[in-house]
MARGU-851715 format. One line per field, with one value per atom (N, C-alpha, C): x negated, y, z; residue number from 1. Coordinates in steps of 0.05 Angstrom, whole numbers, plus 5000, padded with zeros to 4 digits. Last residue first. Layout:
! MARGU-851715
x	[X_...];
y	[Y_...];
z	[Z_...];
resi	[NUM_...];
***
This chain:
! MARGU-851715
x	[4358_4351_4365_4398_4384_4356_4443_4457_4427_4442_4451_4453_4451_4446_4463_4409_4436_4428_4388_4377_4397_4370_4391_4379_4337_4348_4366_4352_4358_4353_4334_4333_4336_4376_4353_4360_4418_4389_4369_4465_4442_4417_4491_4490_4474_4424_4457_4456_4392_4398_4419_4398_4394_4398_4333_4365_4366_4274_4282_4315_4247_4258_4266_4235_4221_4219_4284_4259_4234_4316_4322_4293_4305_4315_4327_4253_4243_4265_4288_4263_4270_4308_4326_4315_4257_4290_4309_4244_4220_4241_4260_4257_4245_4260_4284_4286_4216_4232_4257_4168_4178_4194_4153_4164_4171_4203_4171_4178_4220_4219_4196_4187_4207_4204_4188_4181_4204_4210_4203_4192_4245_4255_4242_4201_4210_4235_4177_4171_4170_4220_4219_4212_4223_4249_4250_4177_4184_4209_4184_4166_4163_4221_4221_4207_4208_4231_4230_4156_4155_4180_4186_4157_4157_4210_4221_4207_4169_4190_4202_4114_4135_4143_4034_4060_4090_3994_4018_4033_3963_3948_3976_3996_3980_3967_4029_4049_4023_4002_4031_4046_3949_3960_3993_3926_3954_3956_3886_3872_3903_3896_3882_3884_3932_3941_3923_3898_3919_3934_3859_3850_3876_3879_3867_3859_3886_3920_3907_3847_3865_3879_3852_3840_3849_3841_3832_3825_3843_3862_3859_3820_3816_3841_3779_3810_3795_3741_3740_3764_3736_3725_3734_3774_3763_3758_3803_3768_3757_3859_3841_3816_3868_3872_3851_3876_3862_3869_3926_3921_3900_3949_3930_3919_3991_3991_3960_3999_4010_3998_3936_3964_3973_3924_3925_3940_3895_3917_3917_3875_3862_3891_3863_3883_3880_3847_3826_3856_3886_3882_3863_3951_3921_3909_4019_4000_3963_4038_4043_4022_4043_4016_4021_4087_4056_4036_4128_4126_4091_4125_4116_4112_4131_4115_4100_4197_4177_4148_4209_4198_4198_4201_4180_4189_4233_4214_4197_4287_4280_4249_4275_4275_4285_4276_4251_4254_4299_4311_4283_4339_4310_4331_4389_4375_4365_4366_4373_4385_4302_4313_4343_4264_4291_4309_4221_4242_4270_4147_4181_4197_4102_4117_4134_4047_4060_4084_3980_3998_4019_3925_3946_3970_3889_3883_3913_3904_3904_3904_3936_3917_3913_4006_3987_3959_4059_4037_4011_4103_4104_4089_4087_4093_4102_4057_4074_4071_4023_4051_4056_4004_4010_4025_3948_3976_3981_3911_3911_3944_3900_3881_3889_3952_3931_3925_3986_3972_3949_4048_4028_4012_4076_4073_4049_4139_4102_4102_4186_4175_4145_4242_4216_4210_4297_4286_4263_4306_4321_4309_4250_4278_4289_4230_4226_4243_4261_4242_4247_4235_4251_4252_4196_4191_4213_4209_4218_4217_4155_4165_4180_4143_4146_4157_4073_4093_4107_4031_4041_4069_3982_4016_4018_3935_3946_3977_3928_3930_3936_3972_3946_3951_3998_3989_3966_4065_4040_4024_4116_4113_4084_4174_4142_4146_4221_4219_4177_4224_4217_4200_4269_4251_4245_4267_4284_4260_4260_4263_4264_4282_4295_4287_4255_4259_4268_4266_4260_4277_4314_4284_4291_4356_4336_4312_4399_4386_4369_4416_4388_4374_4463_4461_4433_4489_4482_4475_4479_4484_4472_4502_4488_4492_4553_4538_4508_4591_4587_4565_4552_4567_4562_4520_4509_4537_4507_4534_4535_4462_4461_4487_4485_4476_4480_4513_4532_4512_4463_4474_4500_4439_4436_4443_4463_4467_4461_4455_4487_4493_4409_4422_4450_4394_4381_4406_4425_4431_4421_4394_4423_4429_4349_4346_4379_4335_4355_4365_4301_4342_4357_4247_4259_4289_4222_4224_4238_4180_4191_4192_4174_4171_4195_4122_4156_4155_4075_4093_4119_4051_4062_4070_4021_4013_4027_4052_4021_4011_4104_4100_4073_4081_4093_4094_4077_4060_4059_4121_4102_4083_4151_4160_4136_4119_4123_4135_4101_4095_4095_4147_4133_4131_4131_4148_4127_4128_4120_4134_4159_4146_4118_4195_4204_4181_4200_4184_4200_4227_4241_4225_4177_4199_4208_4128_4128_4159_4132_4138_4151_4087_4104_4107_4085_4077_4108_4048_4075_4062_4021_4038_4065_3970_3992_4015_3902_3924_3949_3841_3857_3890_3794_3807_3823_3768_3770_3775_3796_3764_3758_3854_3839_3805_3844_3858_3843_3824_3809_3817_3875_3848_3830_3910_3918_3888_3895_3893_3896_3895_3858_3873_3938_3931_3900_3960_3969_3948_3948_3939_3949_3970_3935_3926_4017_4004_3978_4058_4038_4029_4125_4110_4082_4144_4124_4113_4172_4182_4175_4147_4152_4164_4142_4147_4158_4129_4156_4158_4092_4093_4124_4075_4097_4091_4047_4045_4069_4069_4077_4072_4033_4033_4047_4045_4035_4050_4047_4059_4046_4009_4028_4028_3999_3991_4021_3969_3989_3970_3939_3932_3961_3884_3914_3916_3843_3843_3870_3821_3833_3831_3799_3793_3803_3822_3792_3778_3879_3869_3837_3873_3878_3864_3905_3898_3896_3896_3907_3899_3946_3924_3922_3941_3952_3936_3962_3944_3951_3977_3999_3964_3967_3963_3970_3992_4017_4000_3938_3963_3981_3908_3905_3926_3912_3922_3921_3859_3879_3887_3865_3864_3882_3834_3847_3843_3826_3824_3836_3816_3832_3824_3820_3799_3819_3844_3846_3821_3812_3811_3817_3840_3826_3833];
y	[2983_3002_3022_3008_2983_3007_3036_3009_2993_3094_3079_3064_3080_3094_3094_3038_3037_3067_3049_3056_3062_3006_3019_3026_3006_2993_3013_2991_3007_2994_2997_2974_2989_3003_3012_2994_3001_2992_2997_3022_3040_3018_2990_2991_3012_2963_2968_2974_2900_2922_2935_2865_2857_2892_2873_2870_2871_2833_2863_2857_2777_2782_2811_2751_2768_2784_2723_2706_2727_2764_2744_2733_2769_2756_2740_2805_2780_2760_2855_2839_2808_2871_2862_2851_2872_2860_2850_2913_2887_2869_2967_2951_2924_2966_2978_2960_2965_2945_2949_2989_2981_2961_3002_3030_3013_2978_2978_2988_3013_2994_2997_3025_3036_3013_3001_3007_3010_2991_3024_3032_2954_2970_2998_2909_2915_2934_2916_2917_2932_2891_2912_2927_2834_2852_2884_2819_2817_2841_2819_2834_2843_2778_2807_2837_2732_2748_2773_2721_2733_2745_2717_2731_2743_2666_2687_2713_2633_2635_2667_2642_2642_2645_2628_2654_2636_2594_2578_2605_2625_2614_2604_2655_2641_2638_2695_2671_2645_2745_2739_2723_2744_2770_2756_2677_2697_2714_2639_2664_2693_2581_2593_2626_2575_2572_2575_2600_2613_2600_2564_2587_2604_2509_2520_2546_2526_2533_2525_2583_2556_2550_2634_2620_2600_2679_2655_2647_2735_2721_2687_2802_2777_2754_2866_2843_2820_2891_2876_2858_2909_2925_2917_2912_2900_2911_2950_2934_2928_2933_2943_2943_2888_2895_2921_2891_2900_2907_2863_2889_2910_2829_2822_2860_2768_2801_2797_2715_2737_2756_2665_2692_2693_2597_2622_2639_2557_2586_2596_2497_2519_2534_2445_2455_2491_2427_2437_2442_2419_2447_2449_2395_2392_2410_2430_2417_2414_2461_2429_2416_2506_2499_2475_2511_2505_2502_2497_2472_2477_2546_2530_2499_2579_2581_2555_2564_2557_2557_2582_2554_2546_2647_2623_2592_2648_2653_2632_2643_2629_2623_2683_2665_2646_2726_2728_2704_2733_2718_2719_2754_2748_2746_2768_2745_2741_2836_2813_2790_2848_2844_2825_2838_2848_2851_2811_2785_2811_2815_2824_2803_2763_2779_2802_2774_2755_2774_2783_2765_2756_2800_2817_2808_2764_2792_2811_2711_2714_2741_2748_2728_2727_2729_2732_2722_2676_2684_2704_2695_2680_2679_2703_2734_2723_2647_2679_2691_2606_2607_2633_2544_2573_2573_2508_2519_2540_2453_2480_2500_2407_2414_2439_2393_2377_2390_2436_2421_2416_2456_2447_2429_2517_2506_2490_2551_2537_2516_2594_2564_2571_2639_2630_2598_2645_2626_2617_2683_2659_2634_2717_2713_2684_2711_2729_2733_2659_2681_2703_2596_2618_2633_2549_2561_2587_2491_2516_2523_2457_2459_2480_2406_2437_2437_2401_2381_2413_2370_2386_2378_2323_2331_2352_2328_2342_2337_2309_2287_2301_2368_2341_2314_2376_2401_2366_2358_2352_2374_2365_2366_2351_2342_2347_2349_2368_2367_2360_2381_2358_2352_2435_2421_2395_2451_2438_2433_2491_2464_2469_2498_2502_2475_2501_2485_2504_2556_2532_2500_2605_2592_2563_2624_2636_2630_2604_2585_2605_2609_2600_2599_2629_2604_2593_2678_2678_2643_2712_2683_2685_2768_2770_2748_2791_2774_2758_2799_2776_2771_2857_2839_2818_2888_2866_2851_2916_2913_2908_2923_2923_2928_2880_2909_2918_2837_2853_2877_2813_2820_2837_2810_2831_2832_2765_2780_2814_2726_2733_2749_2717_2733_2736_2699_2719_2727_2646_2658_2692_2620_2637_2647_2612_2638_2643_2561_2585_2608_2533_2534_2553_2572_2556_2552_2562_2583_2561_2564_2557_2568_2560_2568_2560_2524_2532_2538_2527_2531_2533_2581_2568_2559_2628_2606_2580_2670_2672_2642_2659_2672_2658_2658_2646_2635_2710_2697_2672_2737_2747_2730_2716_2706_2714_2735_2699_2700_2775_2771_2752_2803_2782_2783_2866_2855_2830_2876_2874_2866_2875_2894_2896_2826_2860_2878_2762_2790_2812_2711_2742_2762_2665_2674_2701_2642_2629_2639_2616_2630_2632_2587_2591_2622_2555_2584_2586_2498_2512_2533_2488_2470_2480_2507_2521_2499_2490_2493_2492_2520_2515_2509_2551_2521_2508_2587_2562_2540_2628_2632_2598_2623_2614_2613_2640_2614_2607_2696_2674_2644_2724_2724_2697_2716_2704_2688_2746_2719_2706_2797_2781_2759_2808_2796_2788_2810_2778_2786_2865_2843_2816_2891_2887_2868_2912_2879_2870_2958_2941_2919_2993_2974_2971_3056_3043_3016_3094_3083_3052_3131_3143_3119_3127_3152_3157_3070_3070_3105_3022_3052_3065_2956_2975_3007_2895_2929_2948_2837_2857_2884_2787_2812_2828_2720_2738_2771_2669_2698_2722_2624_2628_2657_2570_2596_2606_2514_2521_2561_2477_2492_2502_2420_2427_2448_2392_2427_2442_2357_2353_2387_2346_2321_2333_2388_2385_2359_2430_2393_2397_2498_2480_2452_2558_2533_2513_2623_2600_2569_2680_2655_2635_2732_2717_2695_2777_2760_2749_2853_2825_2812_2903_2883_2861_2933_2919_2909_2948_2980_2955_2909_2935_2946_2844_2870_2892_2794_2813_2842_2730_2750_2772_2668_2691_2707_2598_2629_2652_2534_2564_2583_2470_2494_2516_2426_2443_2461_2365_2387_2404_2298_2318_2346];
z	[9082_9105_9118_9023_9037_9060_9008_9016_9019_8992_9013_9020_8921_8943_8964_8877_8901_8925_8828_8855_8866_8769_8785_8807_8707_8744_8750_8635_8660_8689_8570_8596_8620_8507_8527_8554_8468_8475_8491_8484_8473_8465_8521_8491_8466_8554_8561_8523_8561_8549_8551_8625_8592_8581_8666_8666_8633_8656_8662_8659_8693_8671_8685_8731_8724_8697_8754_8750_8729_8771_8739_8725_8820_8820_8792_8794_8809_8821_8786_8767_8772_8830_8802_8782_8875_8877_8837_8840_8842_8852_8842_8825_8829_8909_8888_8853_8926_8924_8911_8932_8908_8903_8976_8949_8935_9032_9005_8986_9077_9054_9041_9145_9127_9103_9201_9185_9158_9262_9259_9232_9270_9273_9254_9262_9244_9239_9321_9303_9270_9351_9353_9327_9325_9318_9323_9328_9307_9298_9395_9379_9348_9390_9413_9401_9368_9354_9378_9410_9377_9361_9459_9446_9424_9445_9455_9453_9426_9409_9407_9455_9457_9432_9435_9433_9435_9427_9443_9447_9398_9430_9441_9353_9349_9385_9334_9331_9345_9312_9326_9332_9309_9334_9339_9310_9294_9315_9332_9331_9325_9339_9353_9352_9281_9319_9334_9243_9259_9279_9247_9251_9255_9230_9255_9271_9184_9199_9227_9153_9163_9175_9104_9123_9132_9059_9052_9087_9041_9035_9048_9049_9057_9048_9041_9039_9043_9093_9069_9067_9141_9112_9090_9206_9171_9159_9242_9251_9217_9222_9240_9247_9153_9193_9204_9102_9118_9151_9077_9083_9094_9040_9048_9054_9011_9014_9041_9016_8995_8994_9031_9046_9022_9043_9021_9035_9082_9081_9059_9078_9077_9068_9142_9113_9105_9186_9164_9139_9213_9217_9199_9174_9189_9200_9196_9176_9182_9240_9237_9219_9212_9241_9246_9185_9176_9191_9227_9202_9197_9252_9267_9244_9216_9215_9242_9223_9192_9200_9267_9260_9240_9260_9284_9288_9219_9209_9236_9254_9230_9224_9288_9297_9277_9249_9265_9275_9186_9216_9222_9125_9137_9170_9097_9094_9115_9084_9091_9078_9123_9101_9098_9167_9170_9144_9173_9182_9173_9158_9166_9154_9168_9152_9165_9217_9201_9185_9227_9239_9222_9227_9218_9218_9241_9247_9244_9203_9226_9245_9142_9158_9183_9145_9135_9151_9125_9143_9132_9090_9118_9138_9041_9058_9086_9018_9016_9039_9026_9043_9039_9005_8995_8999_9026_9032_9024_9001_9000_9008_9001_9023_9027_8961_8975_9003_8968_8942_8962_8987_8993_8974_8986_8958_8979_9016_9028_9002_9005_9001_9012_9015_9022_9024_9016_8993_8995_9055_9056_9036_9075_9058_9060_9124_9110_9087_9132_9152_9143_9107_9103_9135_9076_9108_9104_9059_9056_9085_9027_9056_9051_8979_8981_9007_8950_8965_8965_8892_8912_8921_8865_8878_8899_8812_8840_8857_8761_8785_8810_8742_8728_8746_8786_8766_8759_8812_8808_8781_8867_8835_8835_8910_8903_8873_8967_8931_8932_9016_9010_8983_9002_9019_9012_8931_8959_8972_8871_8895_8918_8815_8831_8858_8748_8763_8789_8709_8702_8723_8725_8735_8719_8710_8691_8710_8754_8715_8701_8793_8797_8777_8795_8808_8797_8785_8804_8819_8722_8731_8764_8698_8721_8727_8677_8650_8679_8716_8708_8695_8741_8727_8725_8807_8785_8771_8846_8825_8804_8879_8849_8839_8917_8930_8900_8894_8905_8907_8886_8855_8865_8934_8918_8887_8947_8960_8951_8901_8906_8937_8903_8874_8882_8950_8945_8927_8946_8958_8961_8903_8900_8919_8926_8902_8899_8955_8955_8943_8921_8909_8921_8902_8922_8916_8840_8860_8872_8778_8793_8810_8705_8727_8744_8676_8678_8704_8607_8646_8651_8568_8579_8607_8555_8569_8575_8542_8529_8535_8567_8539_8524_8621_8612_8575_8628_8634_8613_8627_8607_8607_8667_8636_8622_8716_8707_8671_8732_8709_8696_8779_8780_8747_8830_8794_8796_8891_8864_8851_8942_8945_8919_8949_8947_8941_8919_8927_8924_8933_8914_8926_8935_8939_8920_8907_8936_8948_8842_8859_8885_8797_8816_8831_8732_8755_8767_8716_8733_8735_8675_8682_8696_8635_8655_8649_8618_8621_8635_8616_8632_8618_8589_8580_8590_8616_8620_8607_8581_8581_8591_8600_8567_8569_8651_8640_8618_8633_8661_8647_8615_8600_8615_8655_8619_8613_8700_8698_8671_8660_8668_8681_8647_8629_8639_8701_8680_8668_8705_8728_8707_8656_8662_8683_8637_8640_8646_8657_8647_8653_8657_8661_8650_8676_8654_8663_8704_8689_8679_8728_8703_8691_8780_8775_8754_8785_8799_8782_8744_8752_8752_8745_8742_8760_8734_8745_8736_8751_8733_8744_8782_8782_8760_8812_8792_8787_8845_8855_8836_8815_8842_8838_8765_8767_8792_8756_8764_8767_8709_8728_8737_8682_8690_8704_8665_8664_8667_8726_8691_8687_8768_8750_8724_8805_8794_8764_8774_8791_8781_8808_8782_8795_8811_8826_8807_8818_8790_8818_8848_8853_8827_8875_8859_8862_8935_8913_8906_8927_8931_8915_8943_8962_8963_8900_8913_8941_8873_8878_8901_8882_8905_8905_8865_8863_8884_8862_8877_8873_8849_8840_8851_8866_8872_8853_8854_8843_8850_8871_8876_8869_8861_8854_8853_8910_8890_8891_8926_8931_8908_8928_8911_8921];
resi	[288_288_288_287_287_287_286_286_286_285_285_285_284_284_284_283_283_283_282_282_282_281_281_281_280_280_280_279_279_279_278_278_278_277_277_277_276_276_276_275_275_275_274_274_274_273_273_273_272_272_272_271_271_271_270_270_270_269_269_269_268_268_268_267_267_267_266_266_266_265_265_265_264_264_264_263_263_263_262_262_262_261_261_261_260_260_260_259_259_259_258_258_258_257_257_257_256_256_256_255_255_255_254_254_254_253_253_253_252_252_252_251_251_251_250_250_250_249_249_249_248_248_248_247_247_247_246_246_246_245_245_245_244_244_244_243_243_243_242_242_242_241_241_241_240_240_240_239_239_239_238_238_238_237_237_237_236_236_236_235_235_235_234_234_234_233_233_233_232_232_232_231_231_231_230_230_230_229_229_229_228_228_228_227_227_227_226_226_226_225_225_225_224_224_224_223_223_223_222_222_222_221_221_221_220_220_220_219_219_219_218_218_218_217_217_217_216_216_216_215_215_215_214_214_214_213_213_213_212_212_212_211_211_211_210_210_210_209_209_209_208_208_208_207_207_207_206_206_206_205_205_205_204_204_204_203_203_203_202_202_202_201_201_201_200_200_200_199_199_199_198_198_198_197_197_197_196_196_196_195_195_195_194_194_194_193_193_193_192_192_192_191_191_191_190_190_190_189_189_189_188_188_188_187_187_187_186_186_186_185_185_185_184_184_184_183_183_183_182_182_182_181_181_181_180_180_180_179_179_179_178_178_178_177_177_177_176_176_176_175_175_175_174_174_174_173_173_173_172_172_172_171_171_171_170_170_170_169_169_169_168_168_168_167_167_167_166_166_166_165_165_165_164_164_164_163_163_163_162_162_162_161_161_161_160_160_160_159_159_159_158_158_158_157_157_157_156_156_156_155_155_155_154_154_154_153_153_153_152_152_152_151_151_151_150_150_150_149_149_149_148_148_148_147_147_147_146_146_146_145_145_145_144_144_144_143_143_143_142_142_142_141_141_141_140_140_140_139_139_139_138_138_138_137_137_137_136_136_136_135_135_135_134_134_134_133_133_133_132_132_132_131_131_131_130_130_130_129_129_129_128_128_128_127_127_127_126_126_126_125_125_125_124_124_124_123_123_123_122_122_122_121_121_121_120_120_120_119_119_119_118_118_118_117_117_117_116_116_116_115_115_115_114_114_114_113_113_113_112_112_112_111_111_111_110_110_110_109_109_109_108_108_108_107_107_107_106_106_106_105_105_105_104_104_104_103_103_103_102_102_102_101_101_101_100_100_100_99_99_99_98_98_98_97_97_97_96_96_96_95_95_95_94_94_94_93_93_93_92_92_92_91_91_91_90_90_90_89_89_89_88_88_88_87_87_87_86_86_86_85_85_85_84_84_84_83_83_83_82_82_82_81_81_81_80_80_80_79_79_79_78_78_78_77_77_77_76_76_76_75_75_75_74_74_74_73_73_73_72_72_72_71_71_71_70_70_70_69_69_69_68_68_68_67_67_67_66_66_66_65_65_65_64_64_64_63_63_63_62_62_62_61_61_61_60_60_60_59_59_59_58_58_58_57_57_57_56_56_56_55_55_55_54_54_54_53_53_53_52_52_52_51_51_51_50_50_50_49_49_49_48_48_48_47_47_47_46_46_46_45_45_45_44_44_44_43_43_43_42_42_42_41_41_41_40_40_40_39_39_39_38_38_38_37_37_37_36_36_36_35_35_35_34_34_34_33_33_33_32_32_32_31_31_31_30_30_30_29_29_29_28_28_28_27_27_27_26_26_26_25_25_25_24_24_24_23_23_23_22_22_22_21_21_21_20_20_20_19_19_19_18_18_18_17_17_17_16_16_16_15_15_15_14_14_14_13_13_13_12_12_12_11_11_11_10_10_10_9_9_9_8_8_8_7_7_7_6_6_6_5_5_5_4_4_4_3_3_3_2_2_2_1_1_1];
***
């Protein structure tokens, strides 16, 4: 059975979301969801969730899992709020401790700070499978880009985060850390493993050079033929060369400051200090 996929794409992050649901039933999994957040003033909102919220219910859809393909840096994940209205449990790769116990040091993150995975539902492993209705998905950990990075395989459909984008525009940063350029070129060699009619979902989605129009949606024939960076039989040696130059000359994502302390308490905000009030922090000096 072929999943039914839904994109939904945020401009301010460039991050897409996706509902994926089993065709036989009204089961649905919901992937890499959006908490808008305004870095100037503070102010979260809920307007990217609340049109997937809104879509779900208009359907009759219900939420089995919302996933998460890794520890985004560069959005707030709207999994609890999601969650809340919808139900689901959410999920992420087991490396996640290794994420929370590299930036619960950047942060100076306290004890009260669990650094072993428990404000995610489920926690999976290479191999691990779930199912959304009659759908089974499978999980590949492609890590690269962070250490936790997962490939969510549902049937015909590959959701591979910030691991691959689309063919035109080639593939993540590796410098974060954690991240490995020569990690990343045999994860991405696992998903060019998979059929070539198997259909790509990206994360992120930028407009290449030449393009008018975002794009999210291609195959894994289409990136071993076509990836500017990984794709006509590209070297190993090649790609961490280029990967590493590369990722010399760009700067962080505006919004990784907050989207790091979010998205490692599974998208939860840090707990109240004694004022009551909810605080991030902006380590100075300590990333890039």
């Amino acid at each position: 059975m072929s999943p039914e996929v839904q994109a939904f794409f945020d401009e301010a992050t460039n991050t897409v979301s996706y509902v994926v649901r089993d065709p036989s039933s009204q089961k649905c999994a919901v992937i890499d969801s959006v908490l808008d957040f305004d870095y100037a003033s503070g102010h979260t909102d809920t307007r990217s969730a609340d049109a997937i919220i809104a879509w779900v219910r208009e359907k009759g859809y219900q939420v089995e899992w919302i996933l998460e393909t890794h520890v985004h840096a560069d959005h707030l994940s709207a999994a609890p709020y999601i969650q809340e209205h919808l139900g689901g449990k959410i999920g992420i790769g087991e490396k996640i401790t290794v994420v929370q116990n590299t930036f619960g040091k950047v942060f100076n993150e306290g004890t009260r700070f669990q650094r072993d995975g428990s404000q995610f539902d489920k926690l999976f492993s290479e191999g691990d499978s779930f199912h959304i209705g009659q759908l089974r998905g499978d999980v590949l950990h492609t890590p690269g880009h962070t250490p936790a990075c997962l490939t969510y395989v549902i049937d015909d459909a590959a959701f591979v985060g910030d691991t691959l984008f689309m063919p035109d525009f080639g593939t993540a940063r590796c410098d974060f850390p954690g991240g490995s350029a020569d990690t990343m070129f045999a994860s991405v060699q696992k998903i060019l493993a998979l059929p070539d009619e198997t259909r790509i979902f990206v994360g992120h989605d930028y407009k290449a050079p030449g393009r008018d129009e975002y794009a999210w949606e291609t195959t894994v024939g289409a990136q071993k033929a076509l990836n500017i960076h990984v794709g006509a039989g590209k070297s190993r040696e090649d790609f961490v060369k280029m990967r590493t130059e590369r990722d010399a000359t760009l700067g962080m994502p505006r919004l990784i400051i907050p989207s790091l302390q979010v998205n490692m308490r599974a998208g939860q905000m840090p707990e109240p200090e004694d004022d009551g009030d909810v605080y991030l922090k902006v380590p100075v000096n300590k990333l890039g």
